[in-house]
C-alpha positions in Angstrom: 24.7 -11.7 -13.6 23.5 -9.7 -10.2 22.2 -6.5 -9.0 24.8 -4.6 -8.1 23.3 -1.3 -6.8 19.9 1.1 -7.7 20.7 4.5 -8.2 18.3 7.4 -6.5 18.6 11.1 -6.7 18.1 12.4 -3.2 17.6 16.4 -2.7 19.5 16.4 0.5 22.7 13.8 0.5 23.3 14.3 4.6 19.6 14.0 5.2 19.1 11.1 3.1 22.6 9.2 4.5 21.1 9.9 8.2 17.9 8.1 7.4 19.2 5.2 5.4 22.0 5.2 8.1 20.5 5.8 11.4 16.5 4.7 11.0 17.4 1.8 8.4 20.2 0.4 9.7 22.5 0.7 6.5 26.2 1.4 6.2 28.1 4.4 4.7 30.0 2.3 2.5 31.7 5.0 0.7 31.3 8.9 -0.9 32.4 10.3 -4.4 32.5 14.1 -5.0 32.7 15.4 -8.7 32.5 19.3 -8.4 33.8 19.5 -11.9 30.3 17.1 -13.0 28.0 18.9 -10.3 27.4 15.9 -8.5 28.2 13.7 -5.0 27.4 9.8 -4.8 26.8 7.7 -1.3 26.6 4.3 -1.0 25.0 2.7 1.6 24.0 -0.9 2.4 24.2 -3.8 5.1 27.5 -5.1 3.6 29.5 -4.1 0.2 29.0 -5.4 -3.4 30.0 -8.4 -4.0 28.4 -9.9 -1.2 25.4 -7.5 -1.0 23.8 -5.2 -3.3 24.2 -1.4 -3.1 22.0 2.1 -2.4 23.6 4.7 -4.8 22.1 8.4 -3.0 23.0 10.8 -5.9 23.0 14.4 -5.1 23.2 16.9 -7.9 24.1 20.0 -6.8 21.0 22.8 -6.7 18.3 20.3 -6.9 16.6 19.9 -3.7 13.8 17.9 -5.1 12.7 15.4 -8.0 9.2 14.2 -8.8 9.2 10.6 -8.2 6.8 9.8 -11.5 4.6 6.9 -11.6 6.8 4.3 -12.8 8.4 3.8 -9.3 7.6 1.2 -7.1 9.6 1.0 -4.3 13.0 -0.7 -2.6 12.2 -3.6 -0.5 14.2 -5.0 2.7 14.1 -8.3 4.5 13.4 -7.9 8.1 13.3 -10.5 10.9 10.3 -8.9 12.7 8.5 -6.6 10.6 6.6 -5.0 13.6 9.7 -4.8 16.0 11.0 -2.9 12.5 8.0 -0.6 12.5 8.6 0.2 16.2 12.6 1.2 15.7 11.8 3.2 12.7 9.4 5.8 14.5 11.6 5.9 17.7 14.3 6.9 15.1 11.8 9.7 13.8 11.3 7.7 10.3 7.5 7.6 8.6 6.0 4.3 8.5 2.9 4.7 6.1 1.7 0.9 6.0 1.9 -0.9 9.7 3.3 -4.2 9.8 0.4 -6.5 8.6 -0.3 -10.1 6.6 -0.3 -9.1 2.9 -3.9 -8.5 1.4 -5.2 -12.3 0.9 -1.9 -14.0 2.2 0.3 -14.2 5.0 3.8 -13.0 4.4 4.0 -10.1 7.0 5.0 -6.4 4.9 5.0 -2.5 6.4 5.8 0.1 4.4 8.1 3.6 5.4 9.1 6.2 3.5 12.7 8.2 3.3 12.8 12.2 3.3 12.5 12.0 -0.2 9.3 10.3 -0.7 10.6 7.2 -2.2 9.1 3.7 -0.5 10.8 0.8 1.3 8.9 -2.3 1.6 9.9 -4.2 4.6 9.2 -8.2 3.8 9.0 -9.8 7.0 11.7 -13.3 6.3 11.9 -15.5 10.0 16.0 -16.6 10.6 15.8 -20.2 9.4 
């Protein structure tokens, strides 16, 4: 068994492609439309399912916002330089709410940035061996 992809529901699909896109980095792997359902699926990632787990953006039409309960945690991401990461994602007009920084009582490198829709992205800083 694998993960395959995590599903979000996004209140603005373009909004939400650009910043997964454009500040993180991701590809548009593919769209769905289903007027008849009232919905439109993106997926995004840095390569496609097999090889690579997926983003799922849902957008149901008329919702432009969700309330993101307190279940959620948030996605992470494996960066090379966690820092250098923090740096690209403000030039690219993203929110980084935890600078890049040892872990509290440890020494694995982490930042934290949120998207447009409030949901958070750990970045886990993991050297090129």
């Amino acid at each position: 068994m694998r993960i395959l992809h995590t599903m979000l529901r996004v209140g603005d699909l373009q909004r939400s492609i650009d910043f997964y896109t454009r500040v993180l980095g991701m590809k548009l792997l593919r769209t769905t439309d289903r007027p008849e359902q009232k919905y439109t699926l993106a997926f995004v990632g840095y390569g496609n399912n097999p090889d690579h787990a997926e983003l799922e953006l849902t957008y149901n039409y008329g919702t432009d916002s969700y309330d993101i309960g307190t279940a959620y945690g948030h996605i992470a991401i494996a960066v090379e330089d966690a820092y250098k990461t923090c740096e690209t994602v403000k030039a690219a007009g993203g929110n980084v709410t935890r600078e890049a920084g040892p872990v509290k009582g440890g020494t694995t490198v982490i930042a934290f940035v949120q998207d447009p829709d409030g949901y958070k992205i750990e970045l886990i800083e993991r050297k090129a061996a």
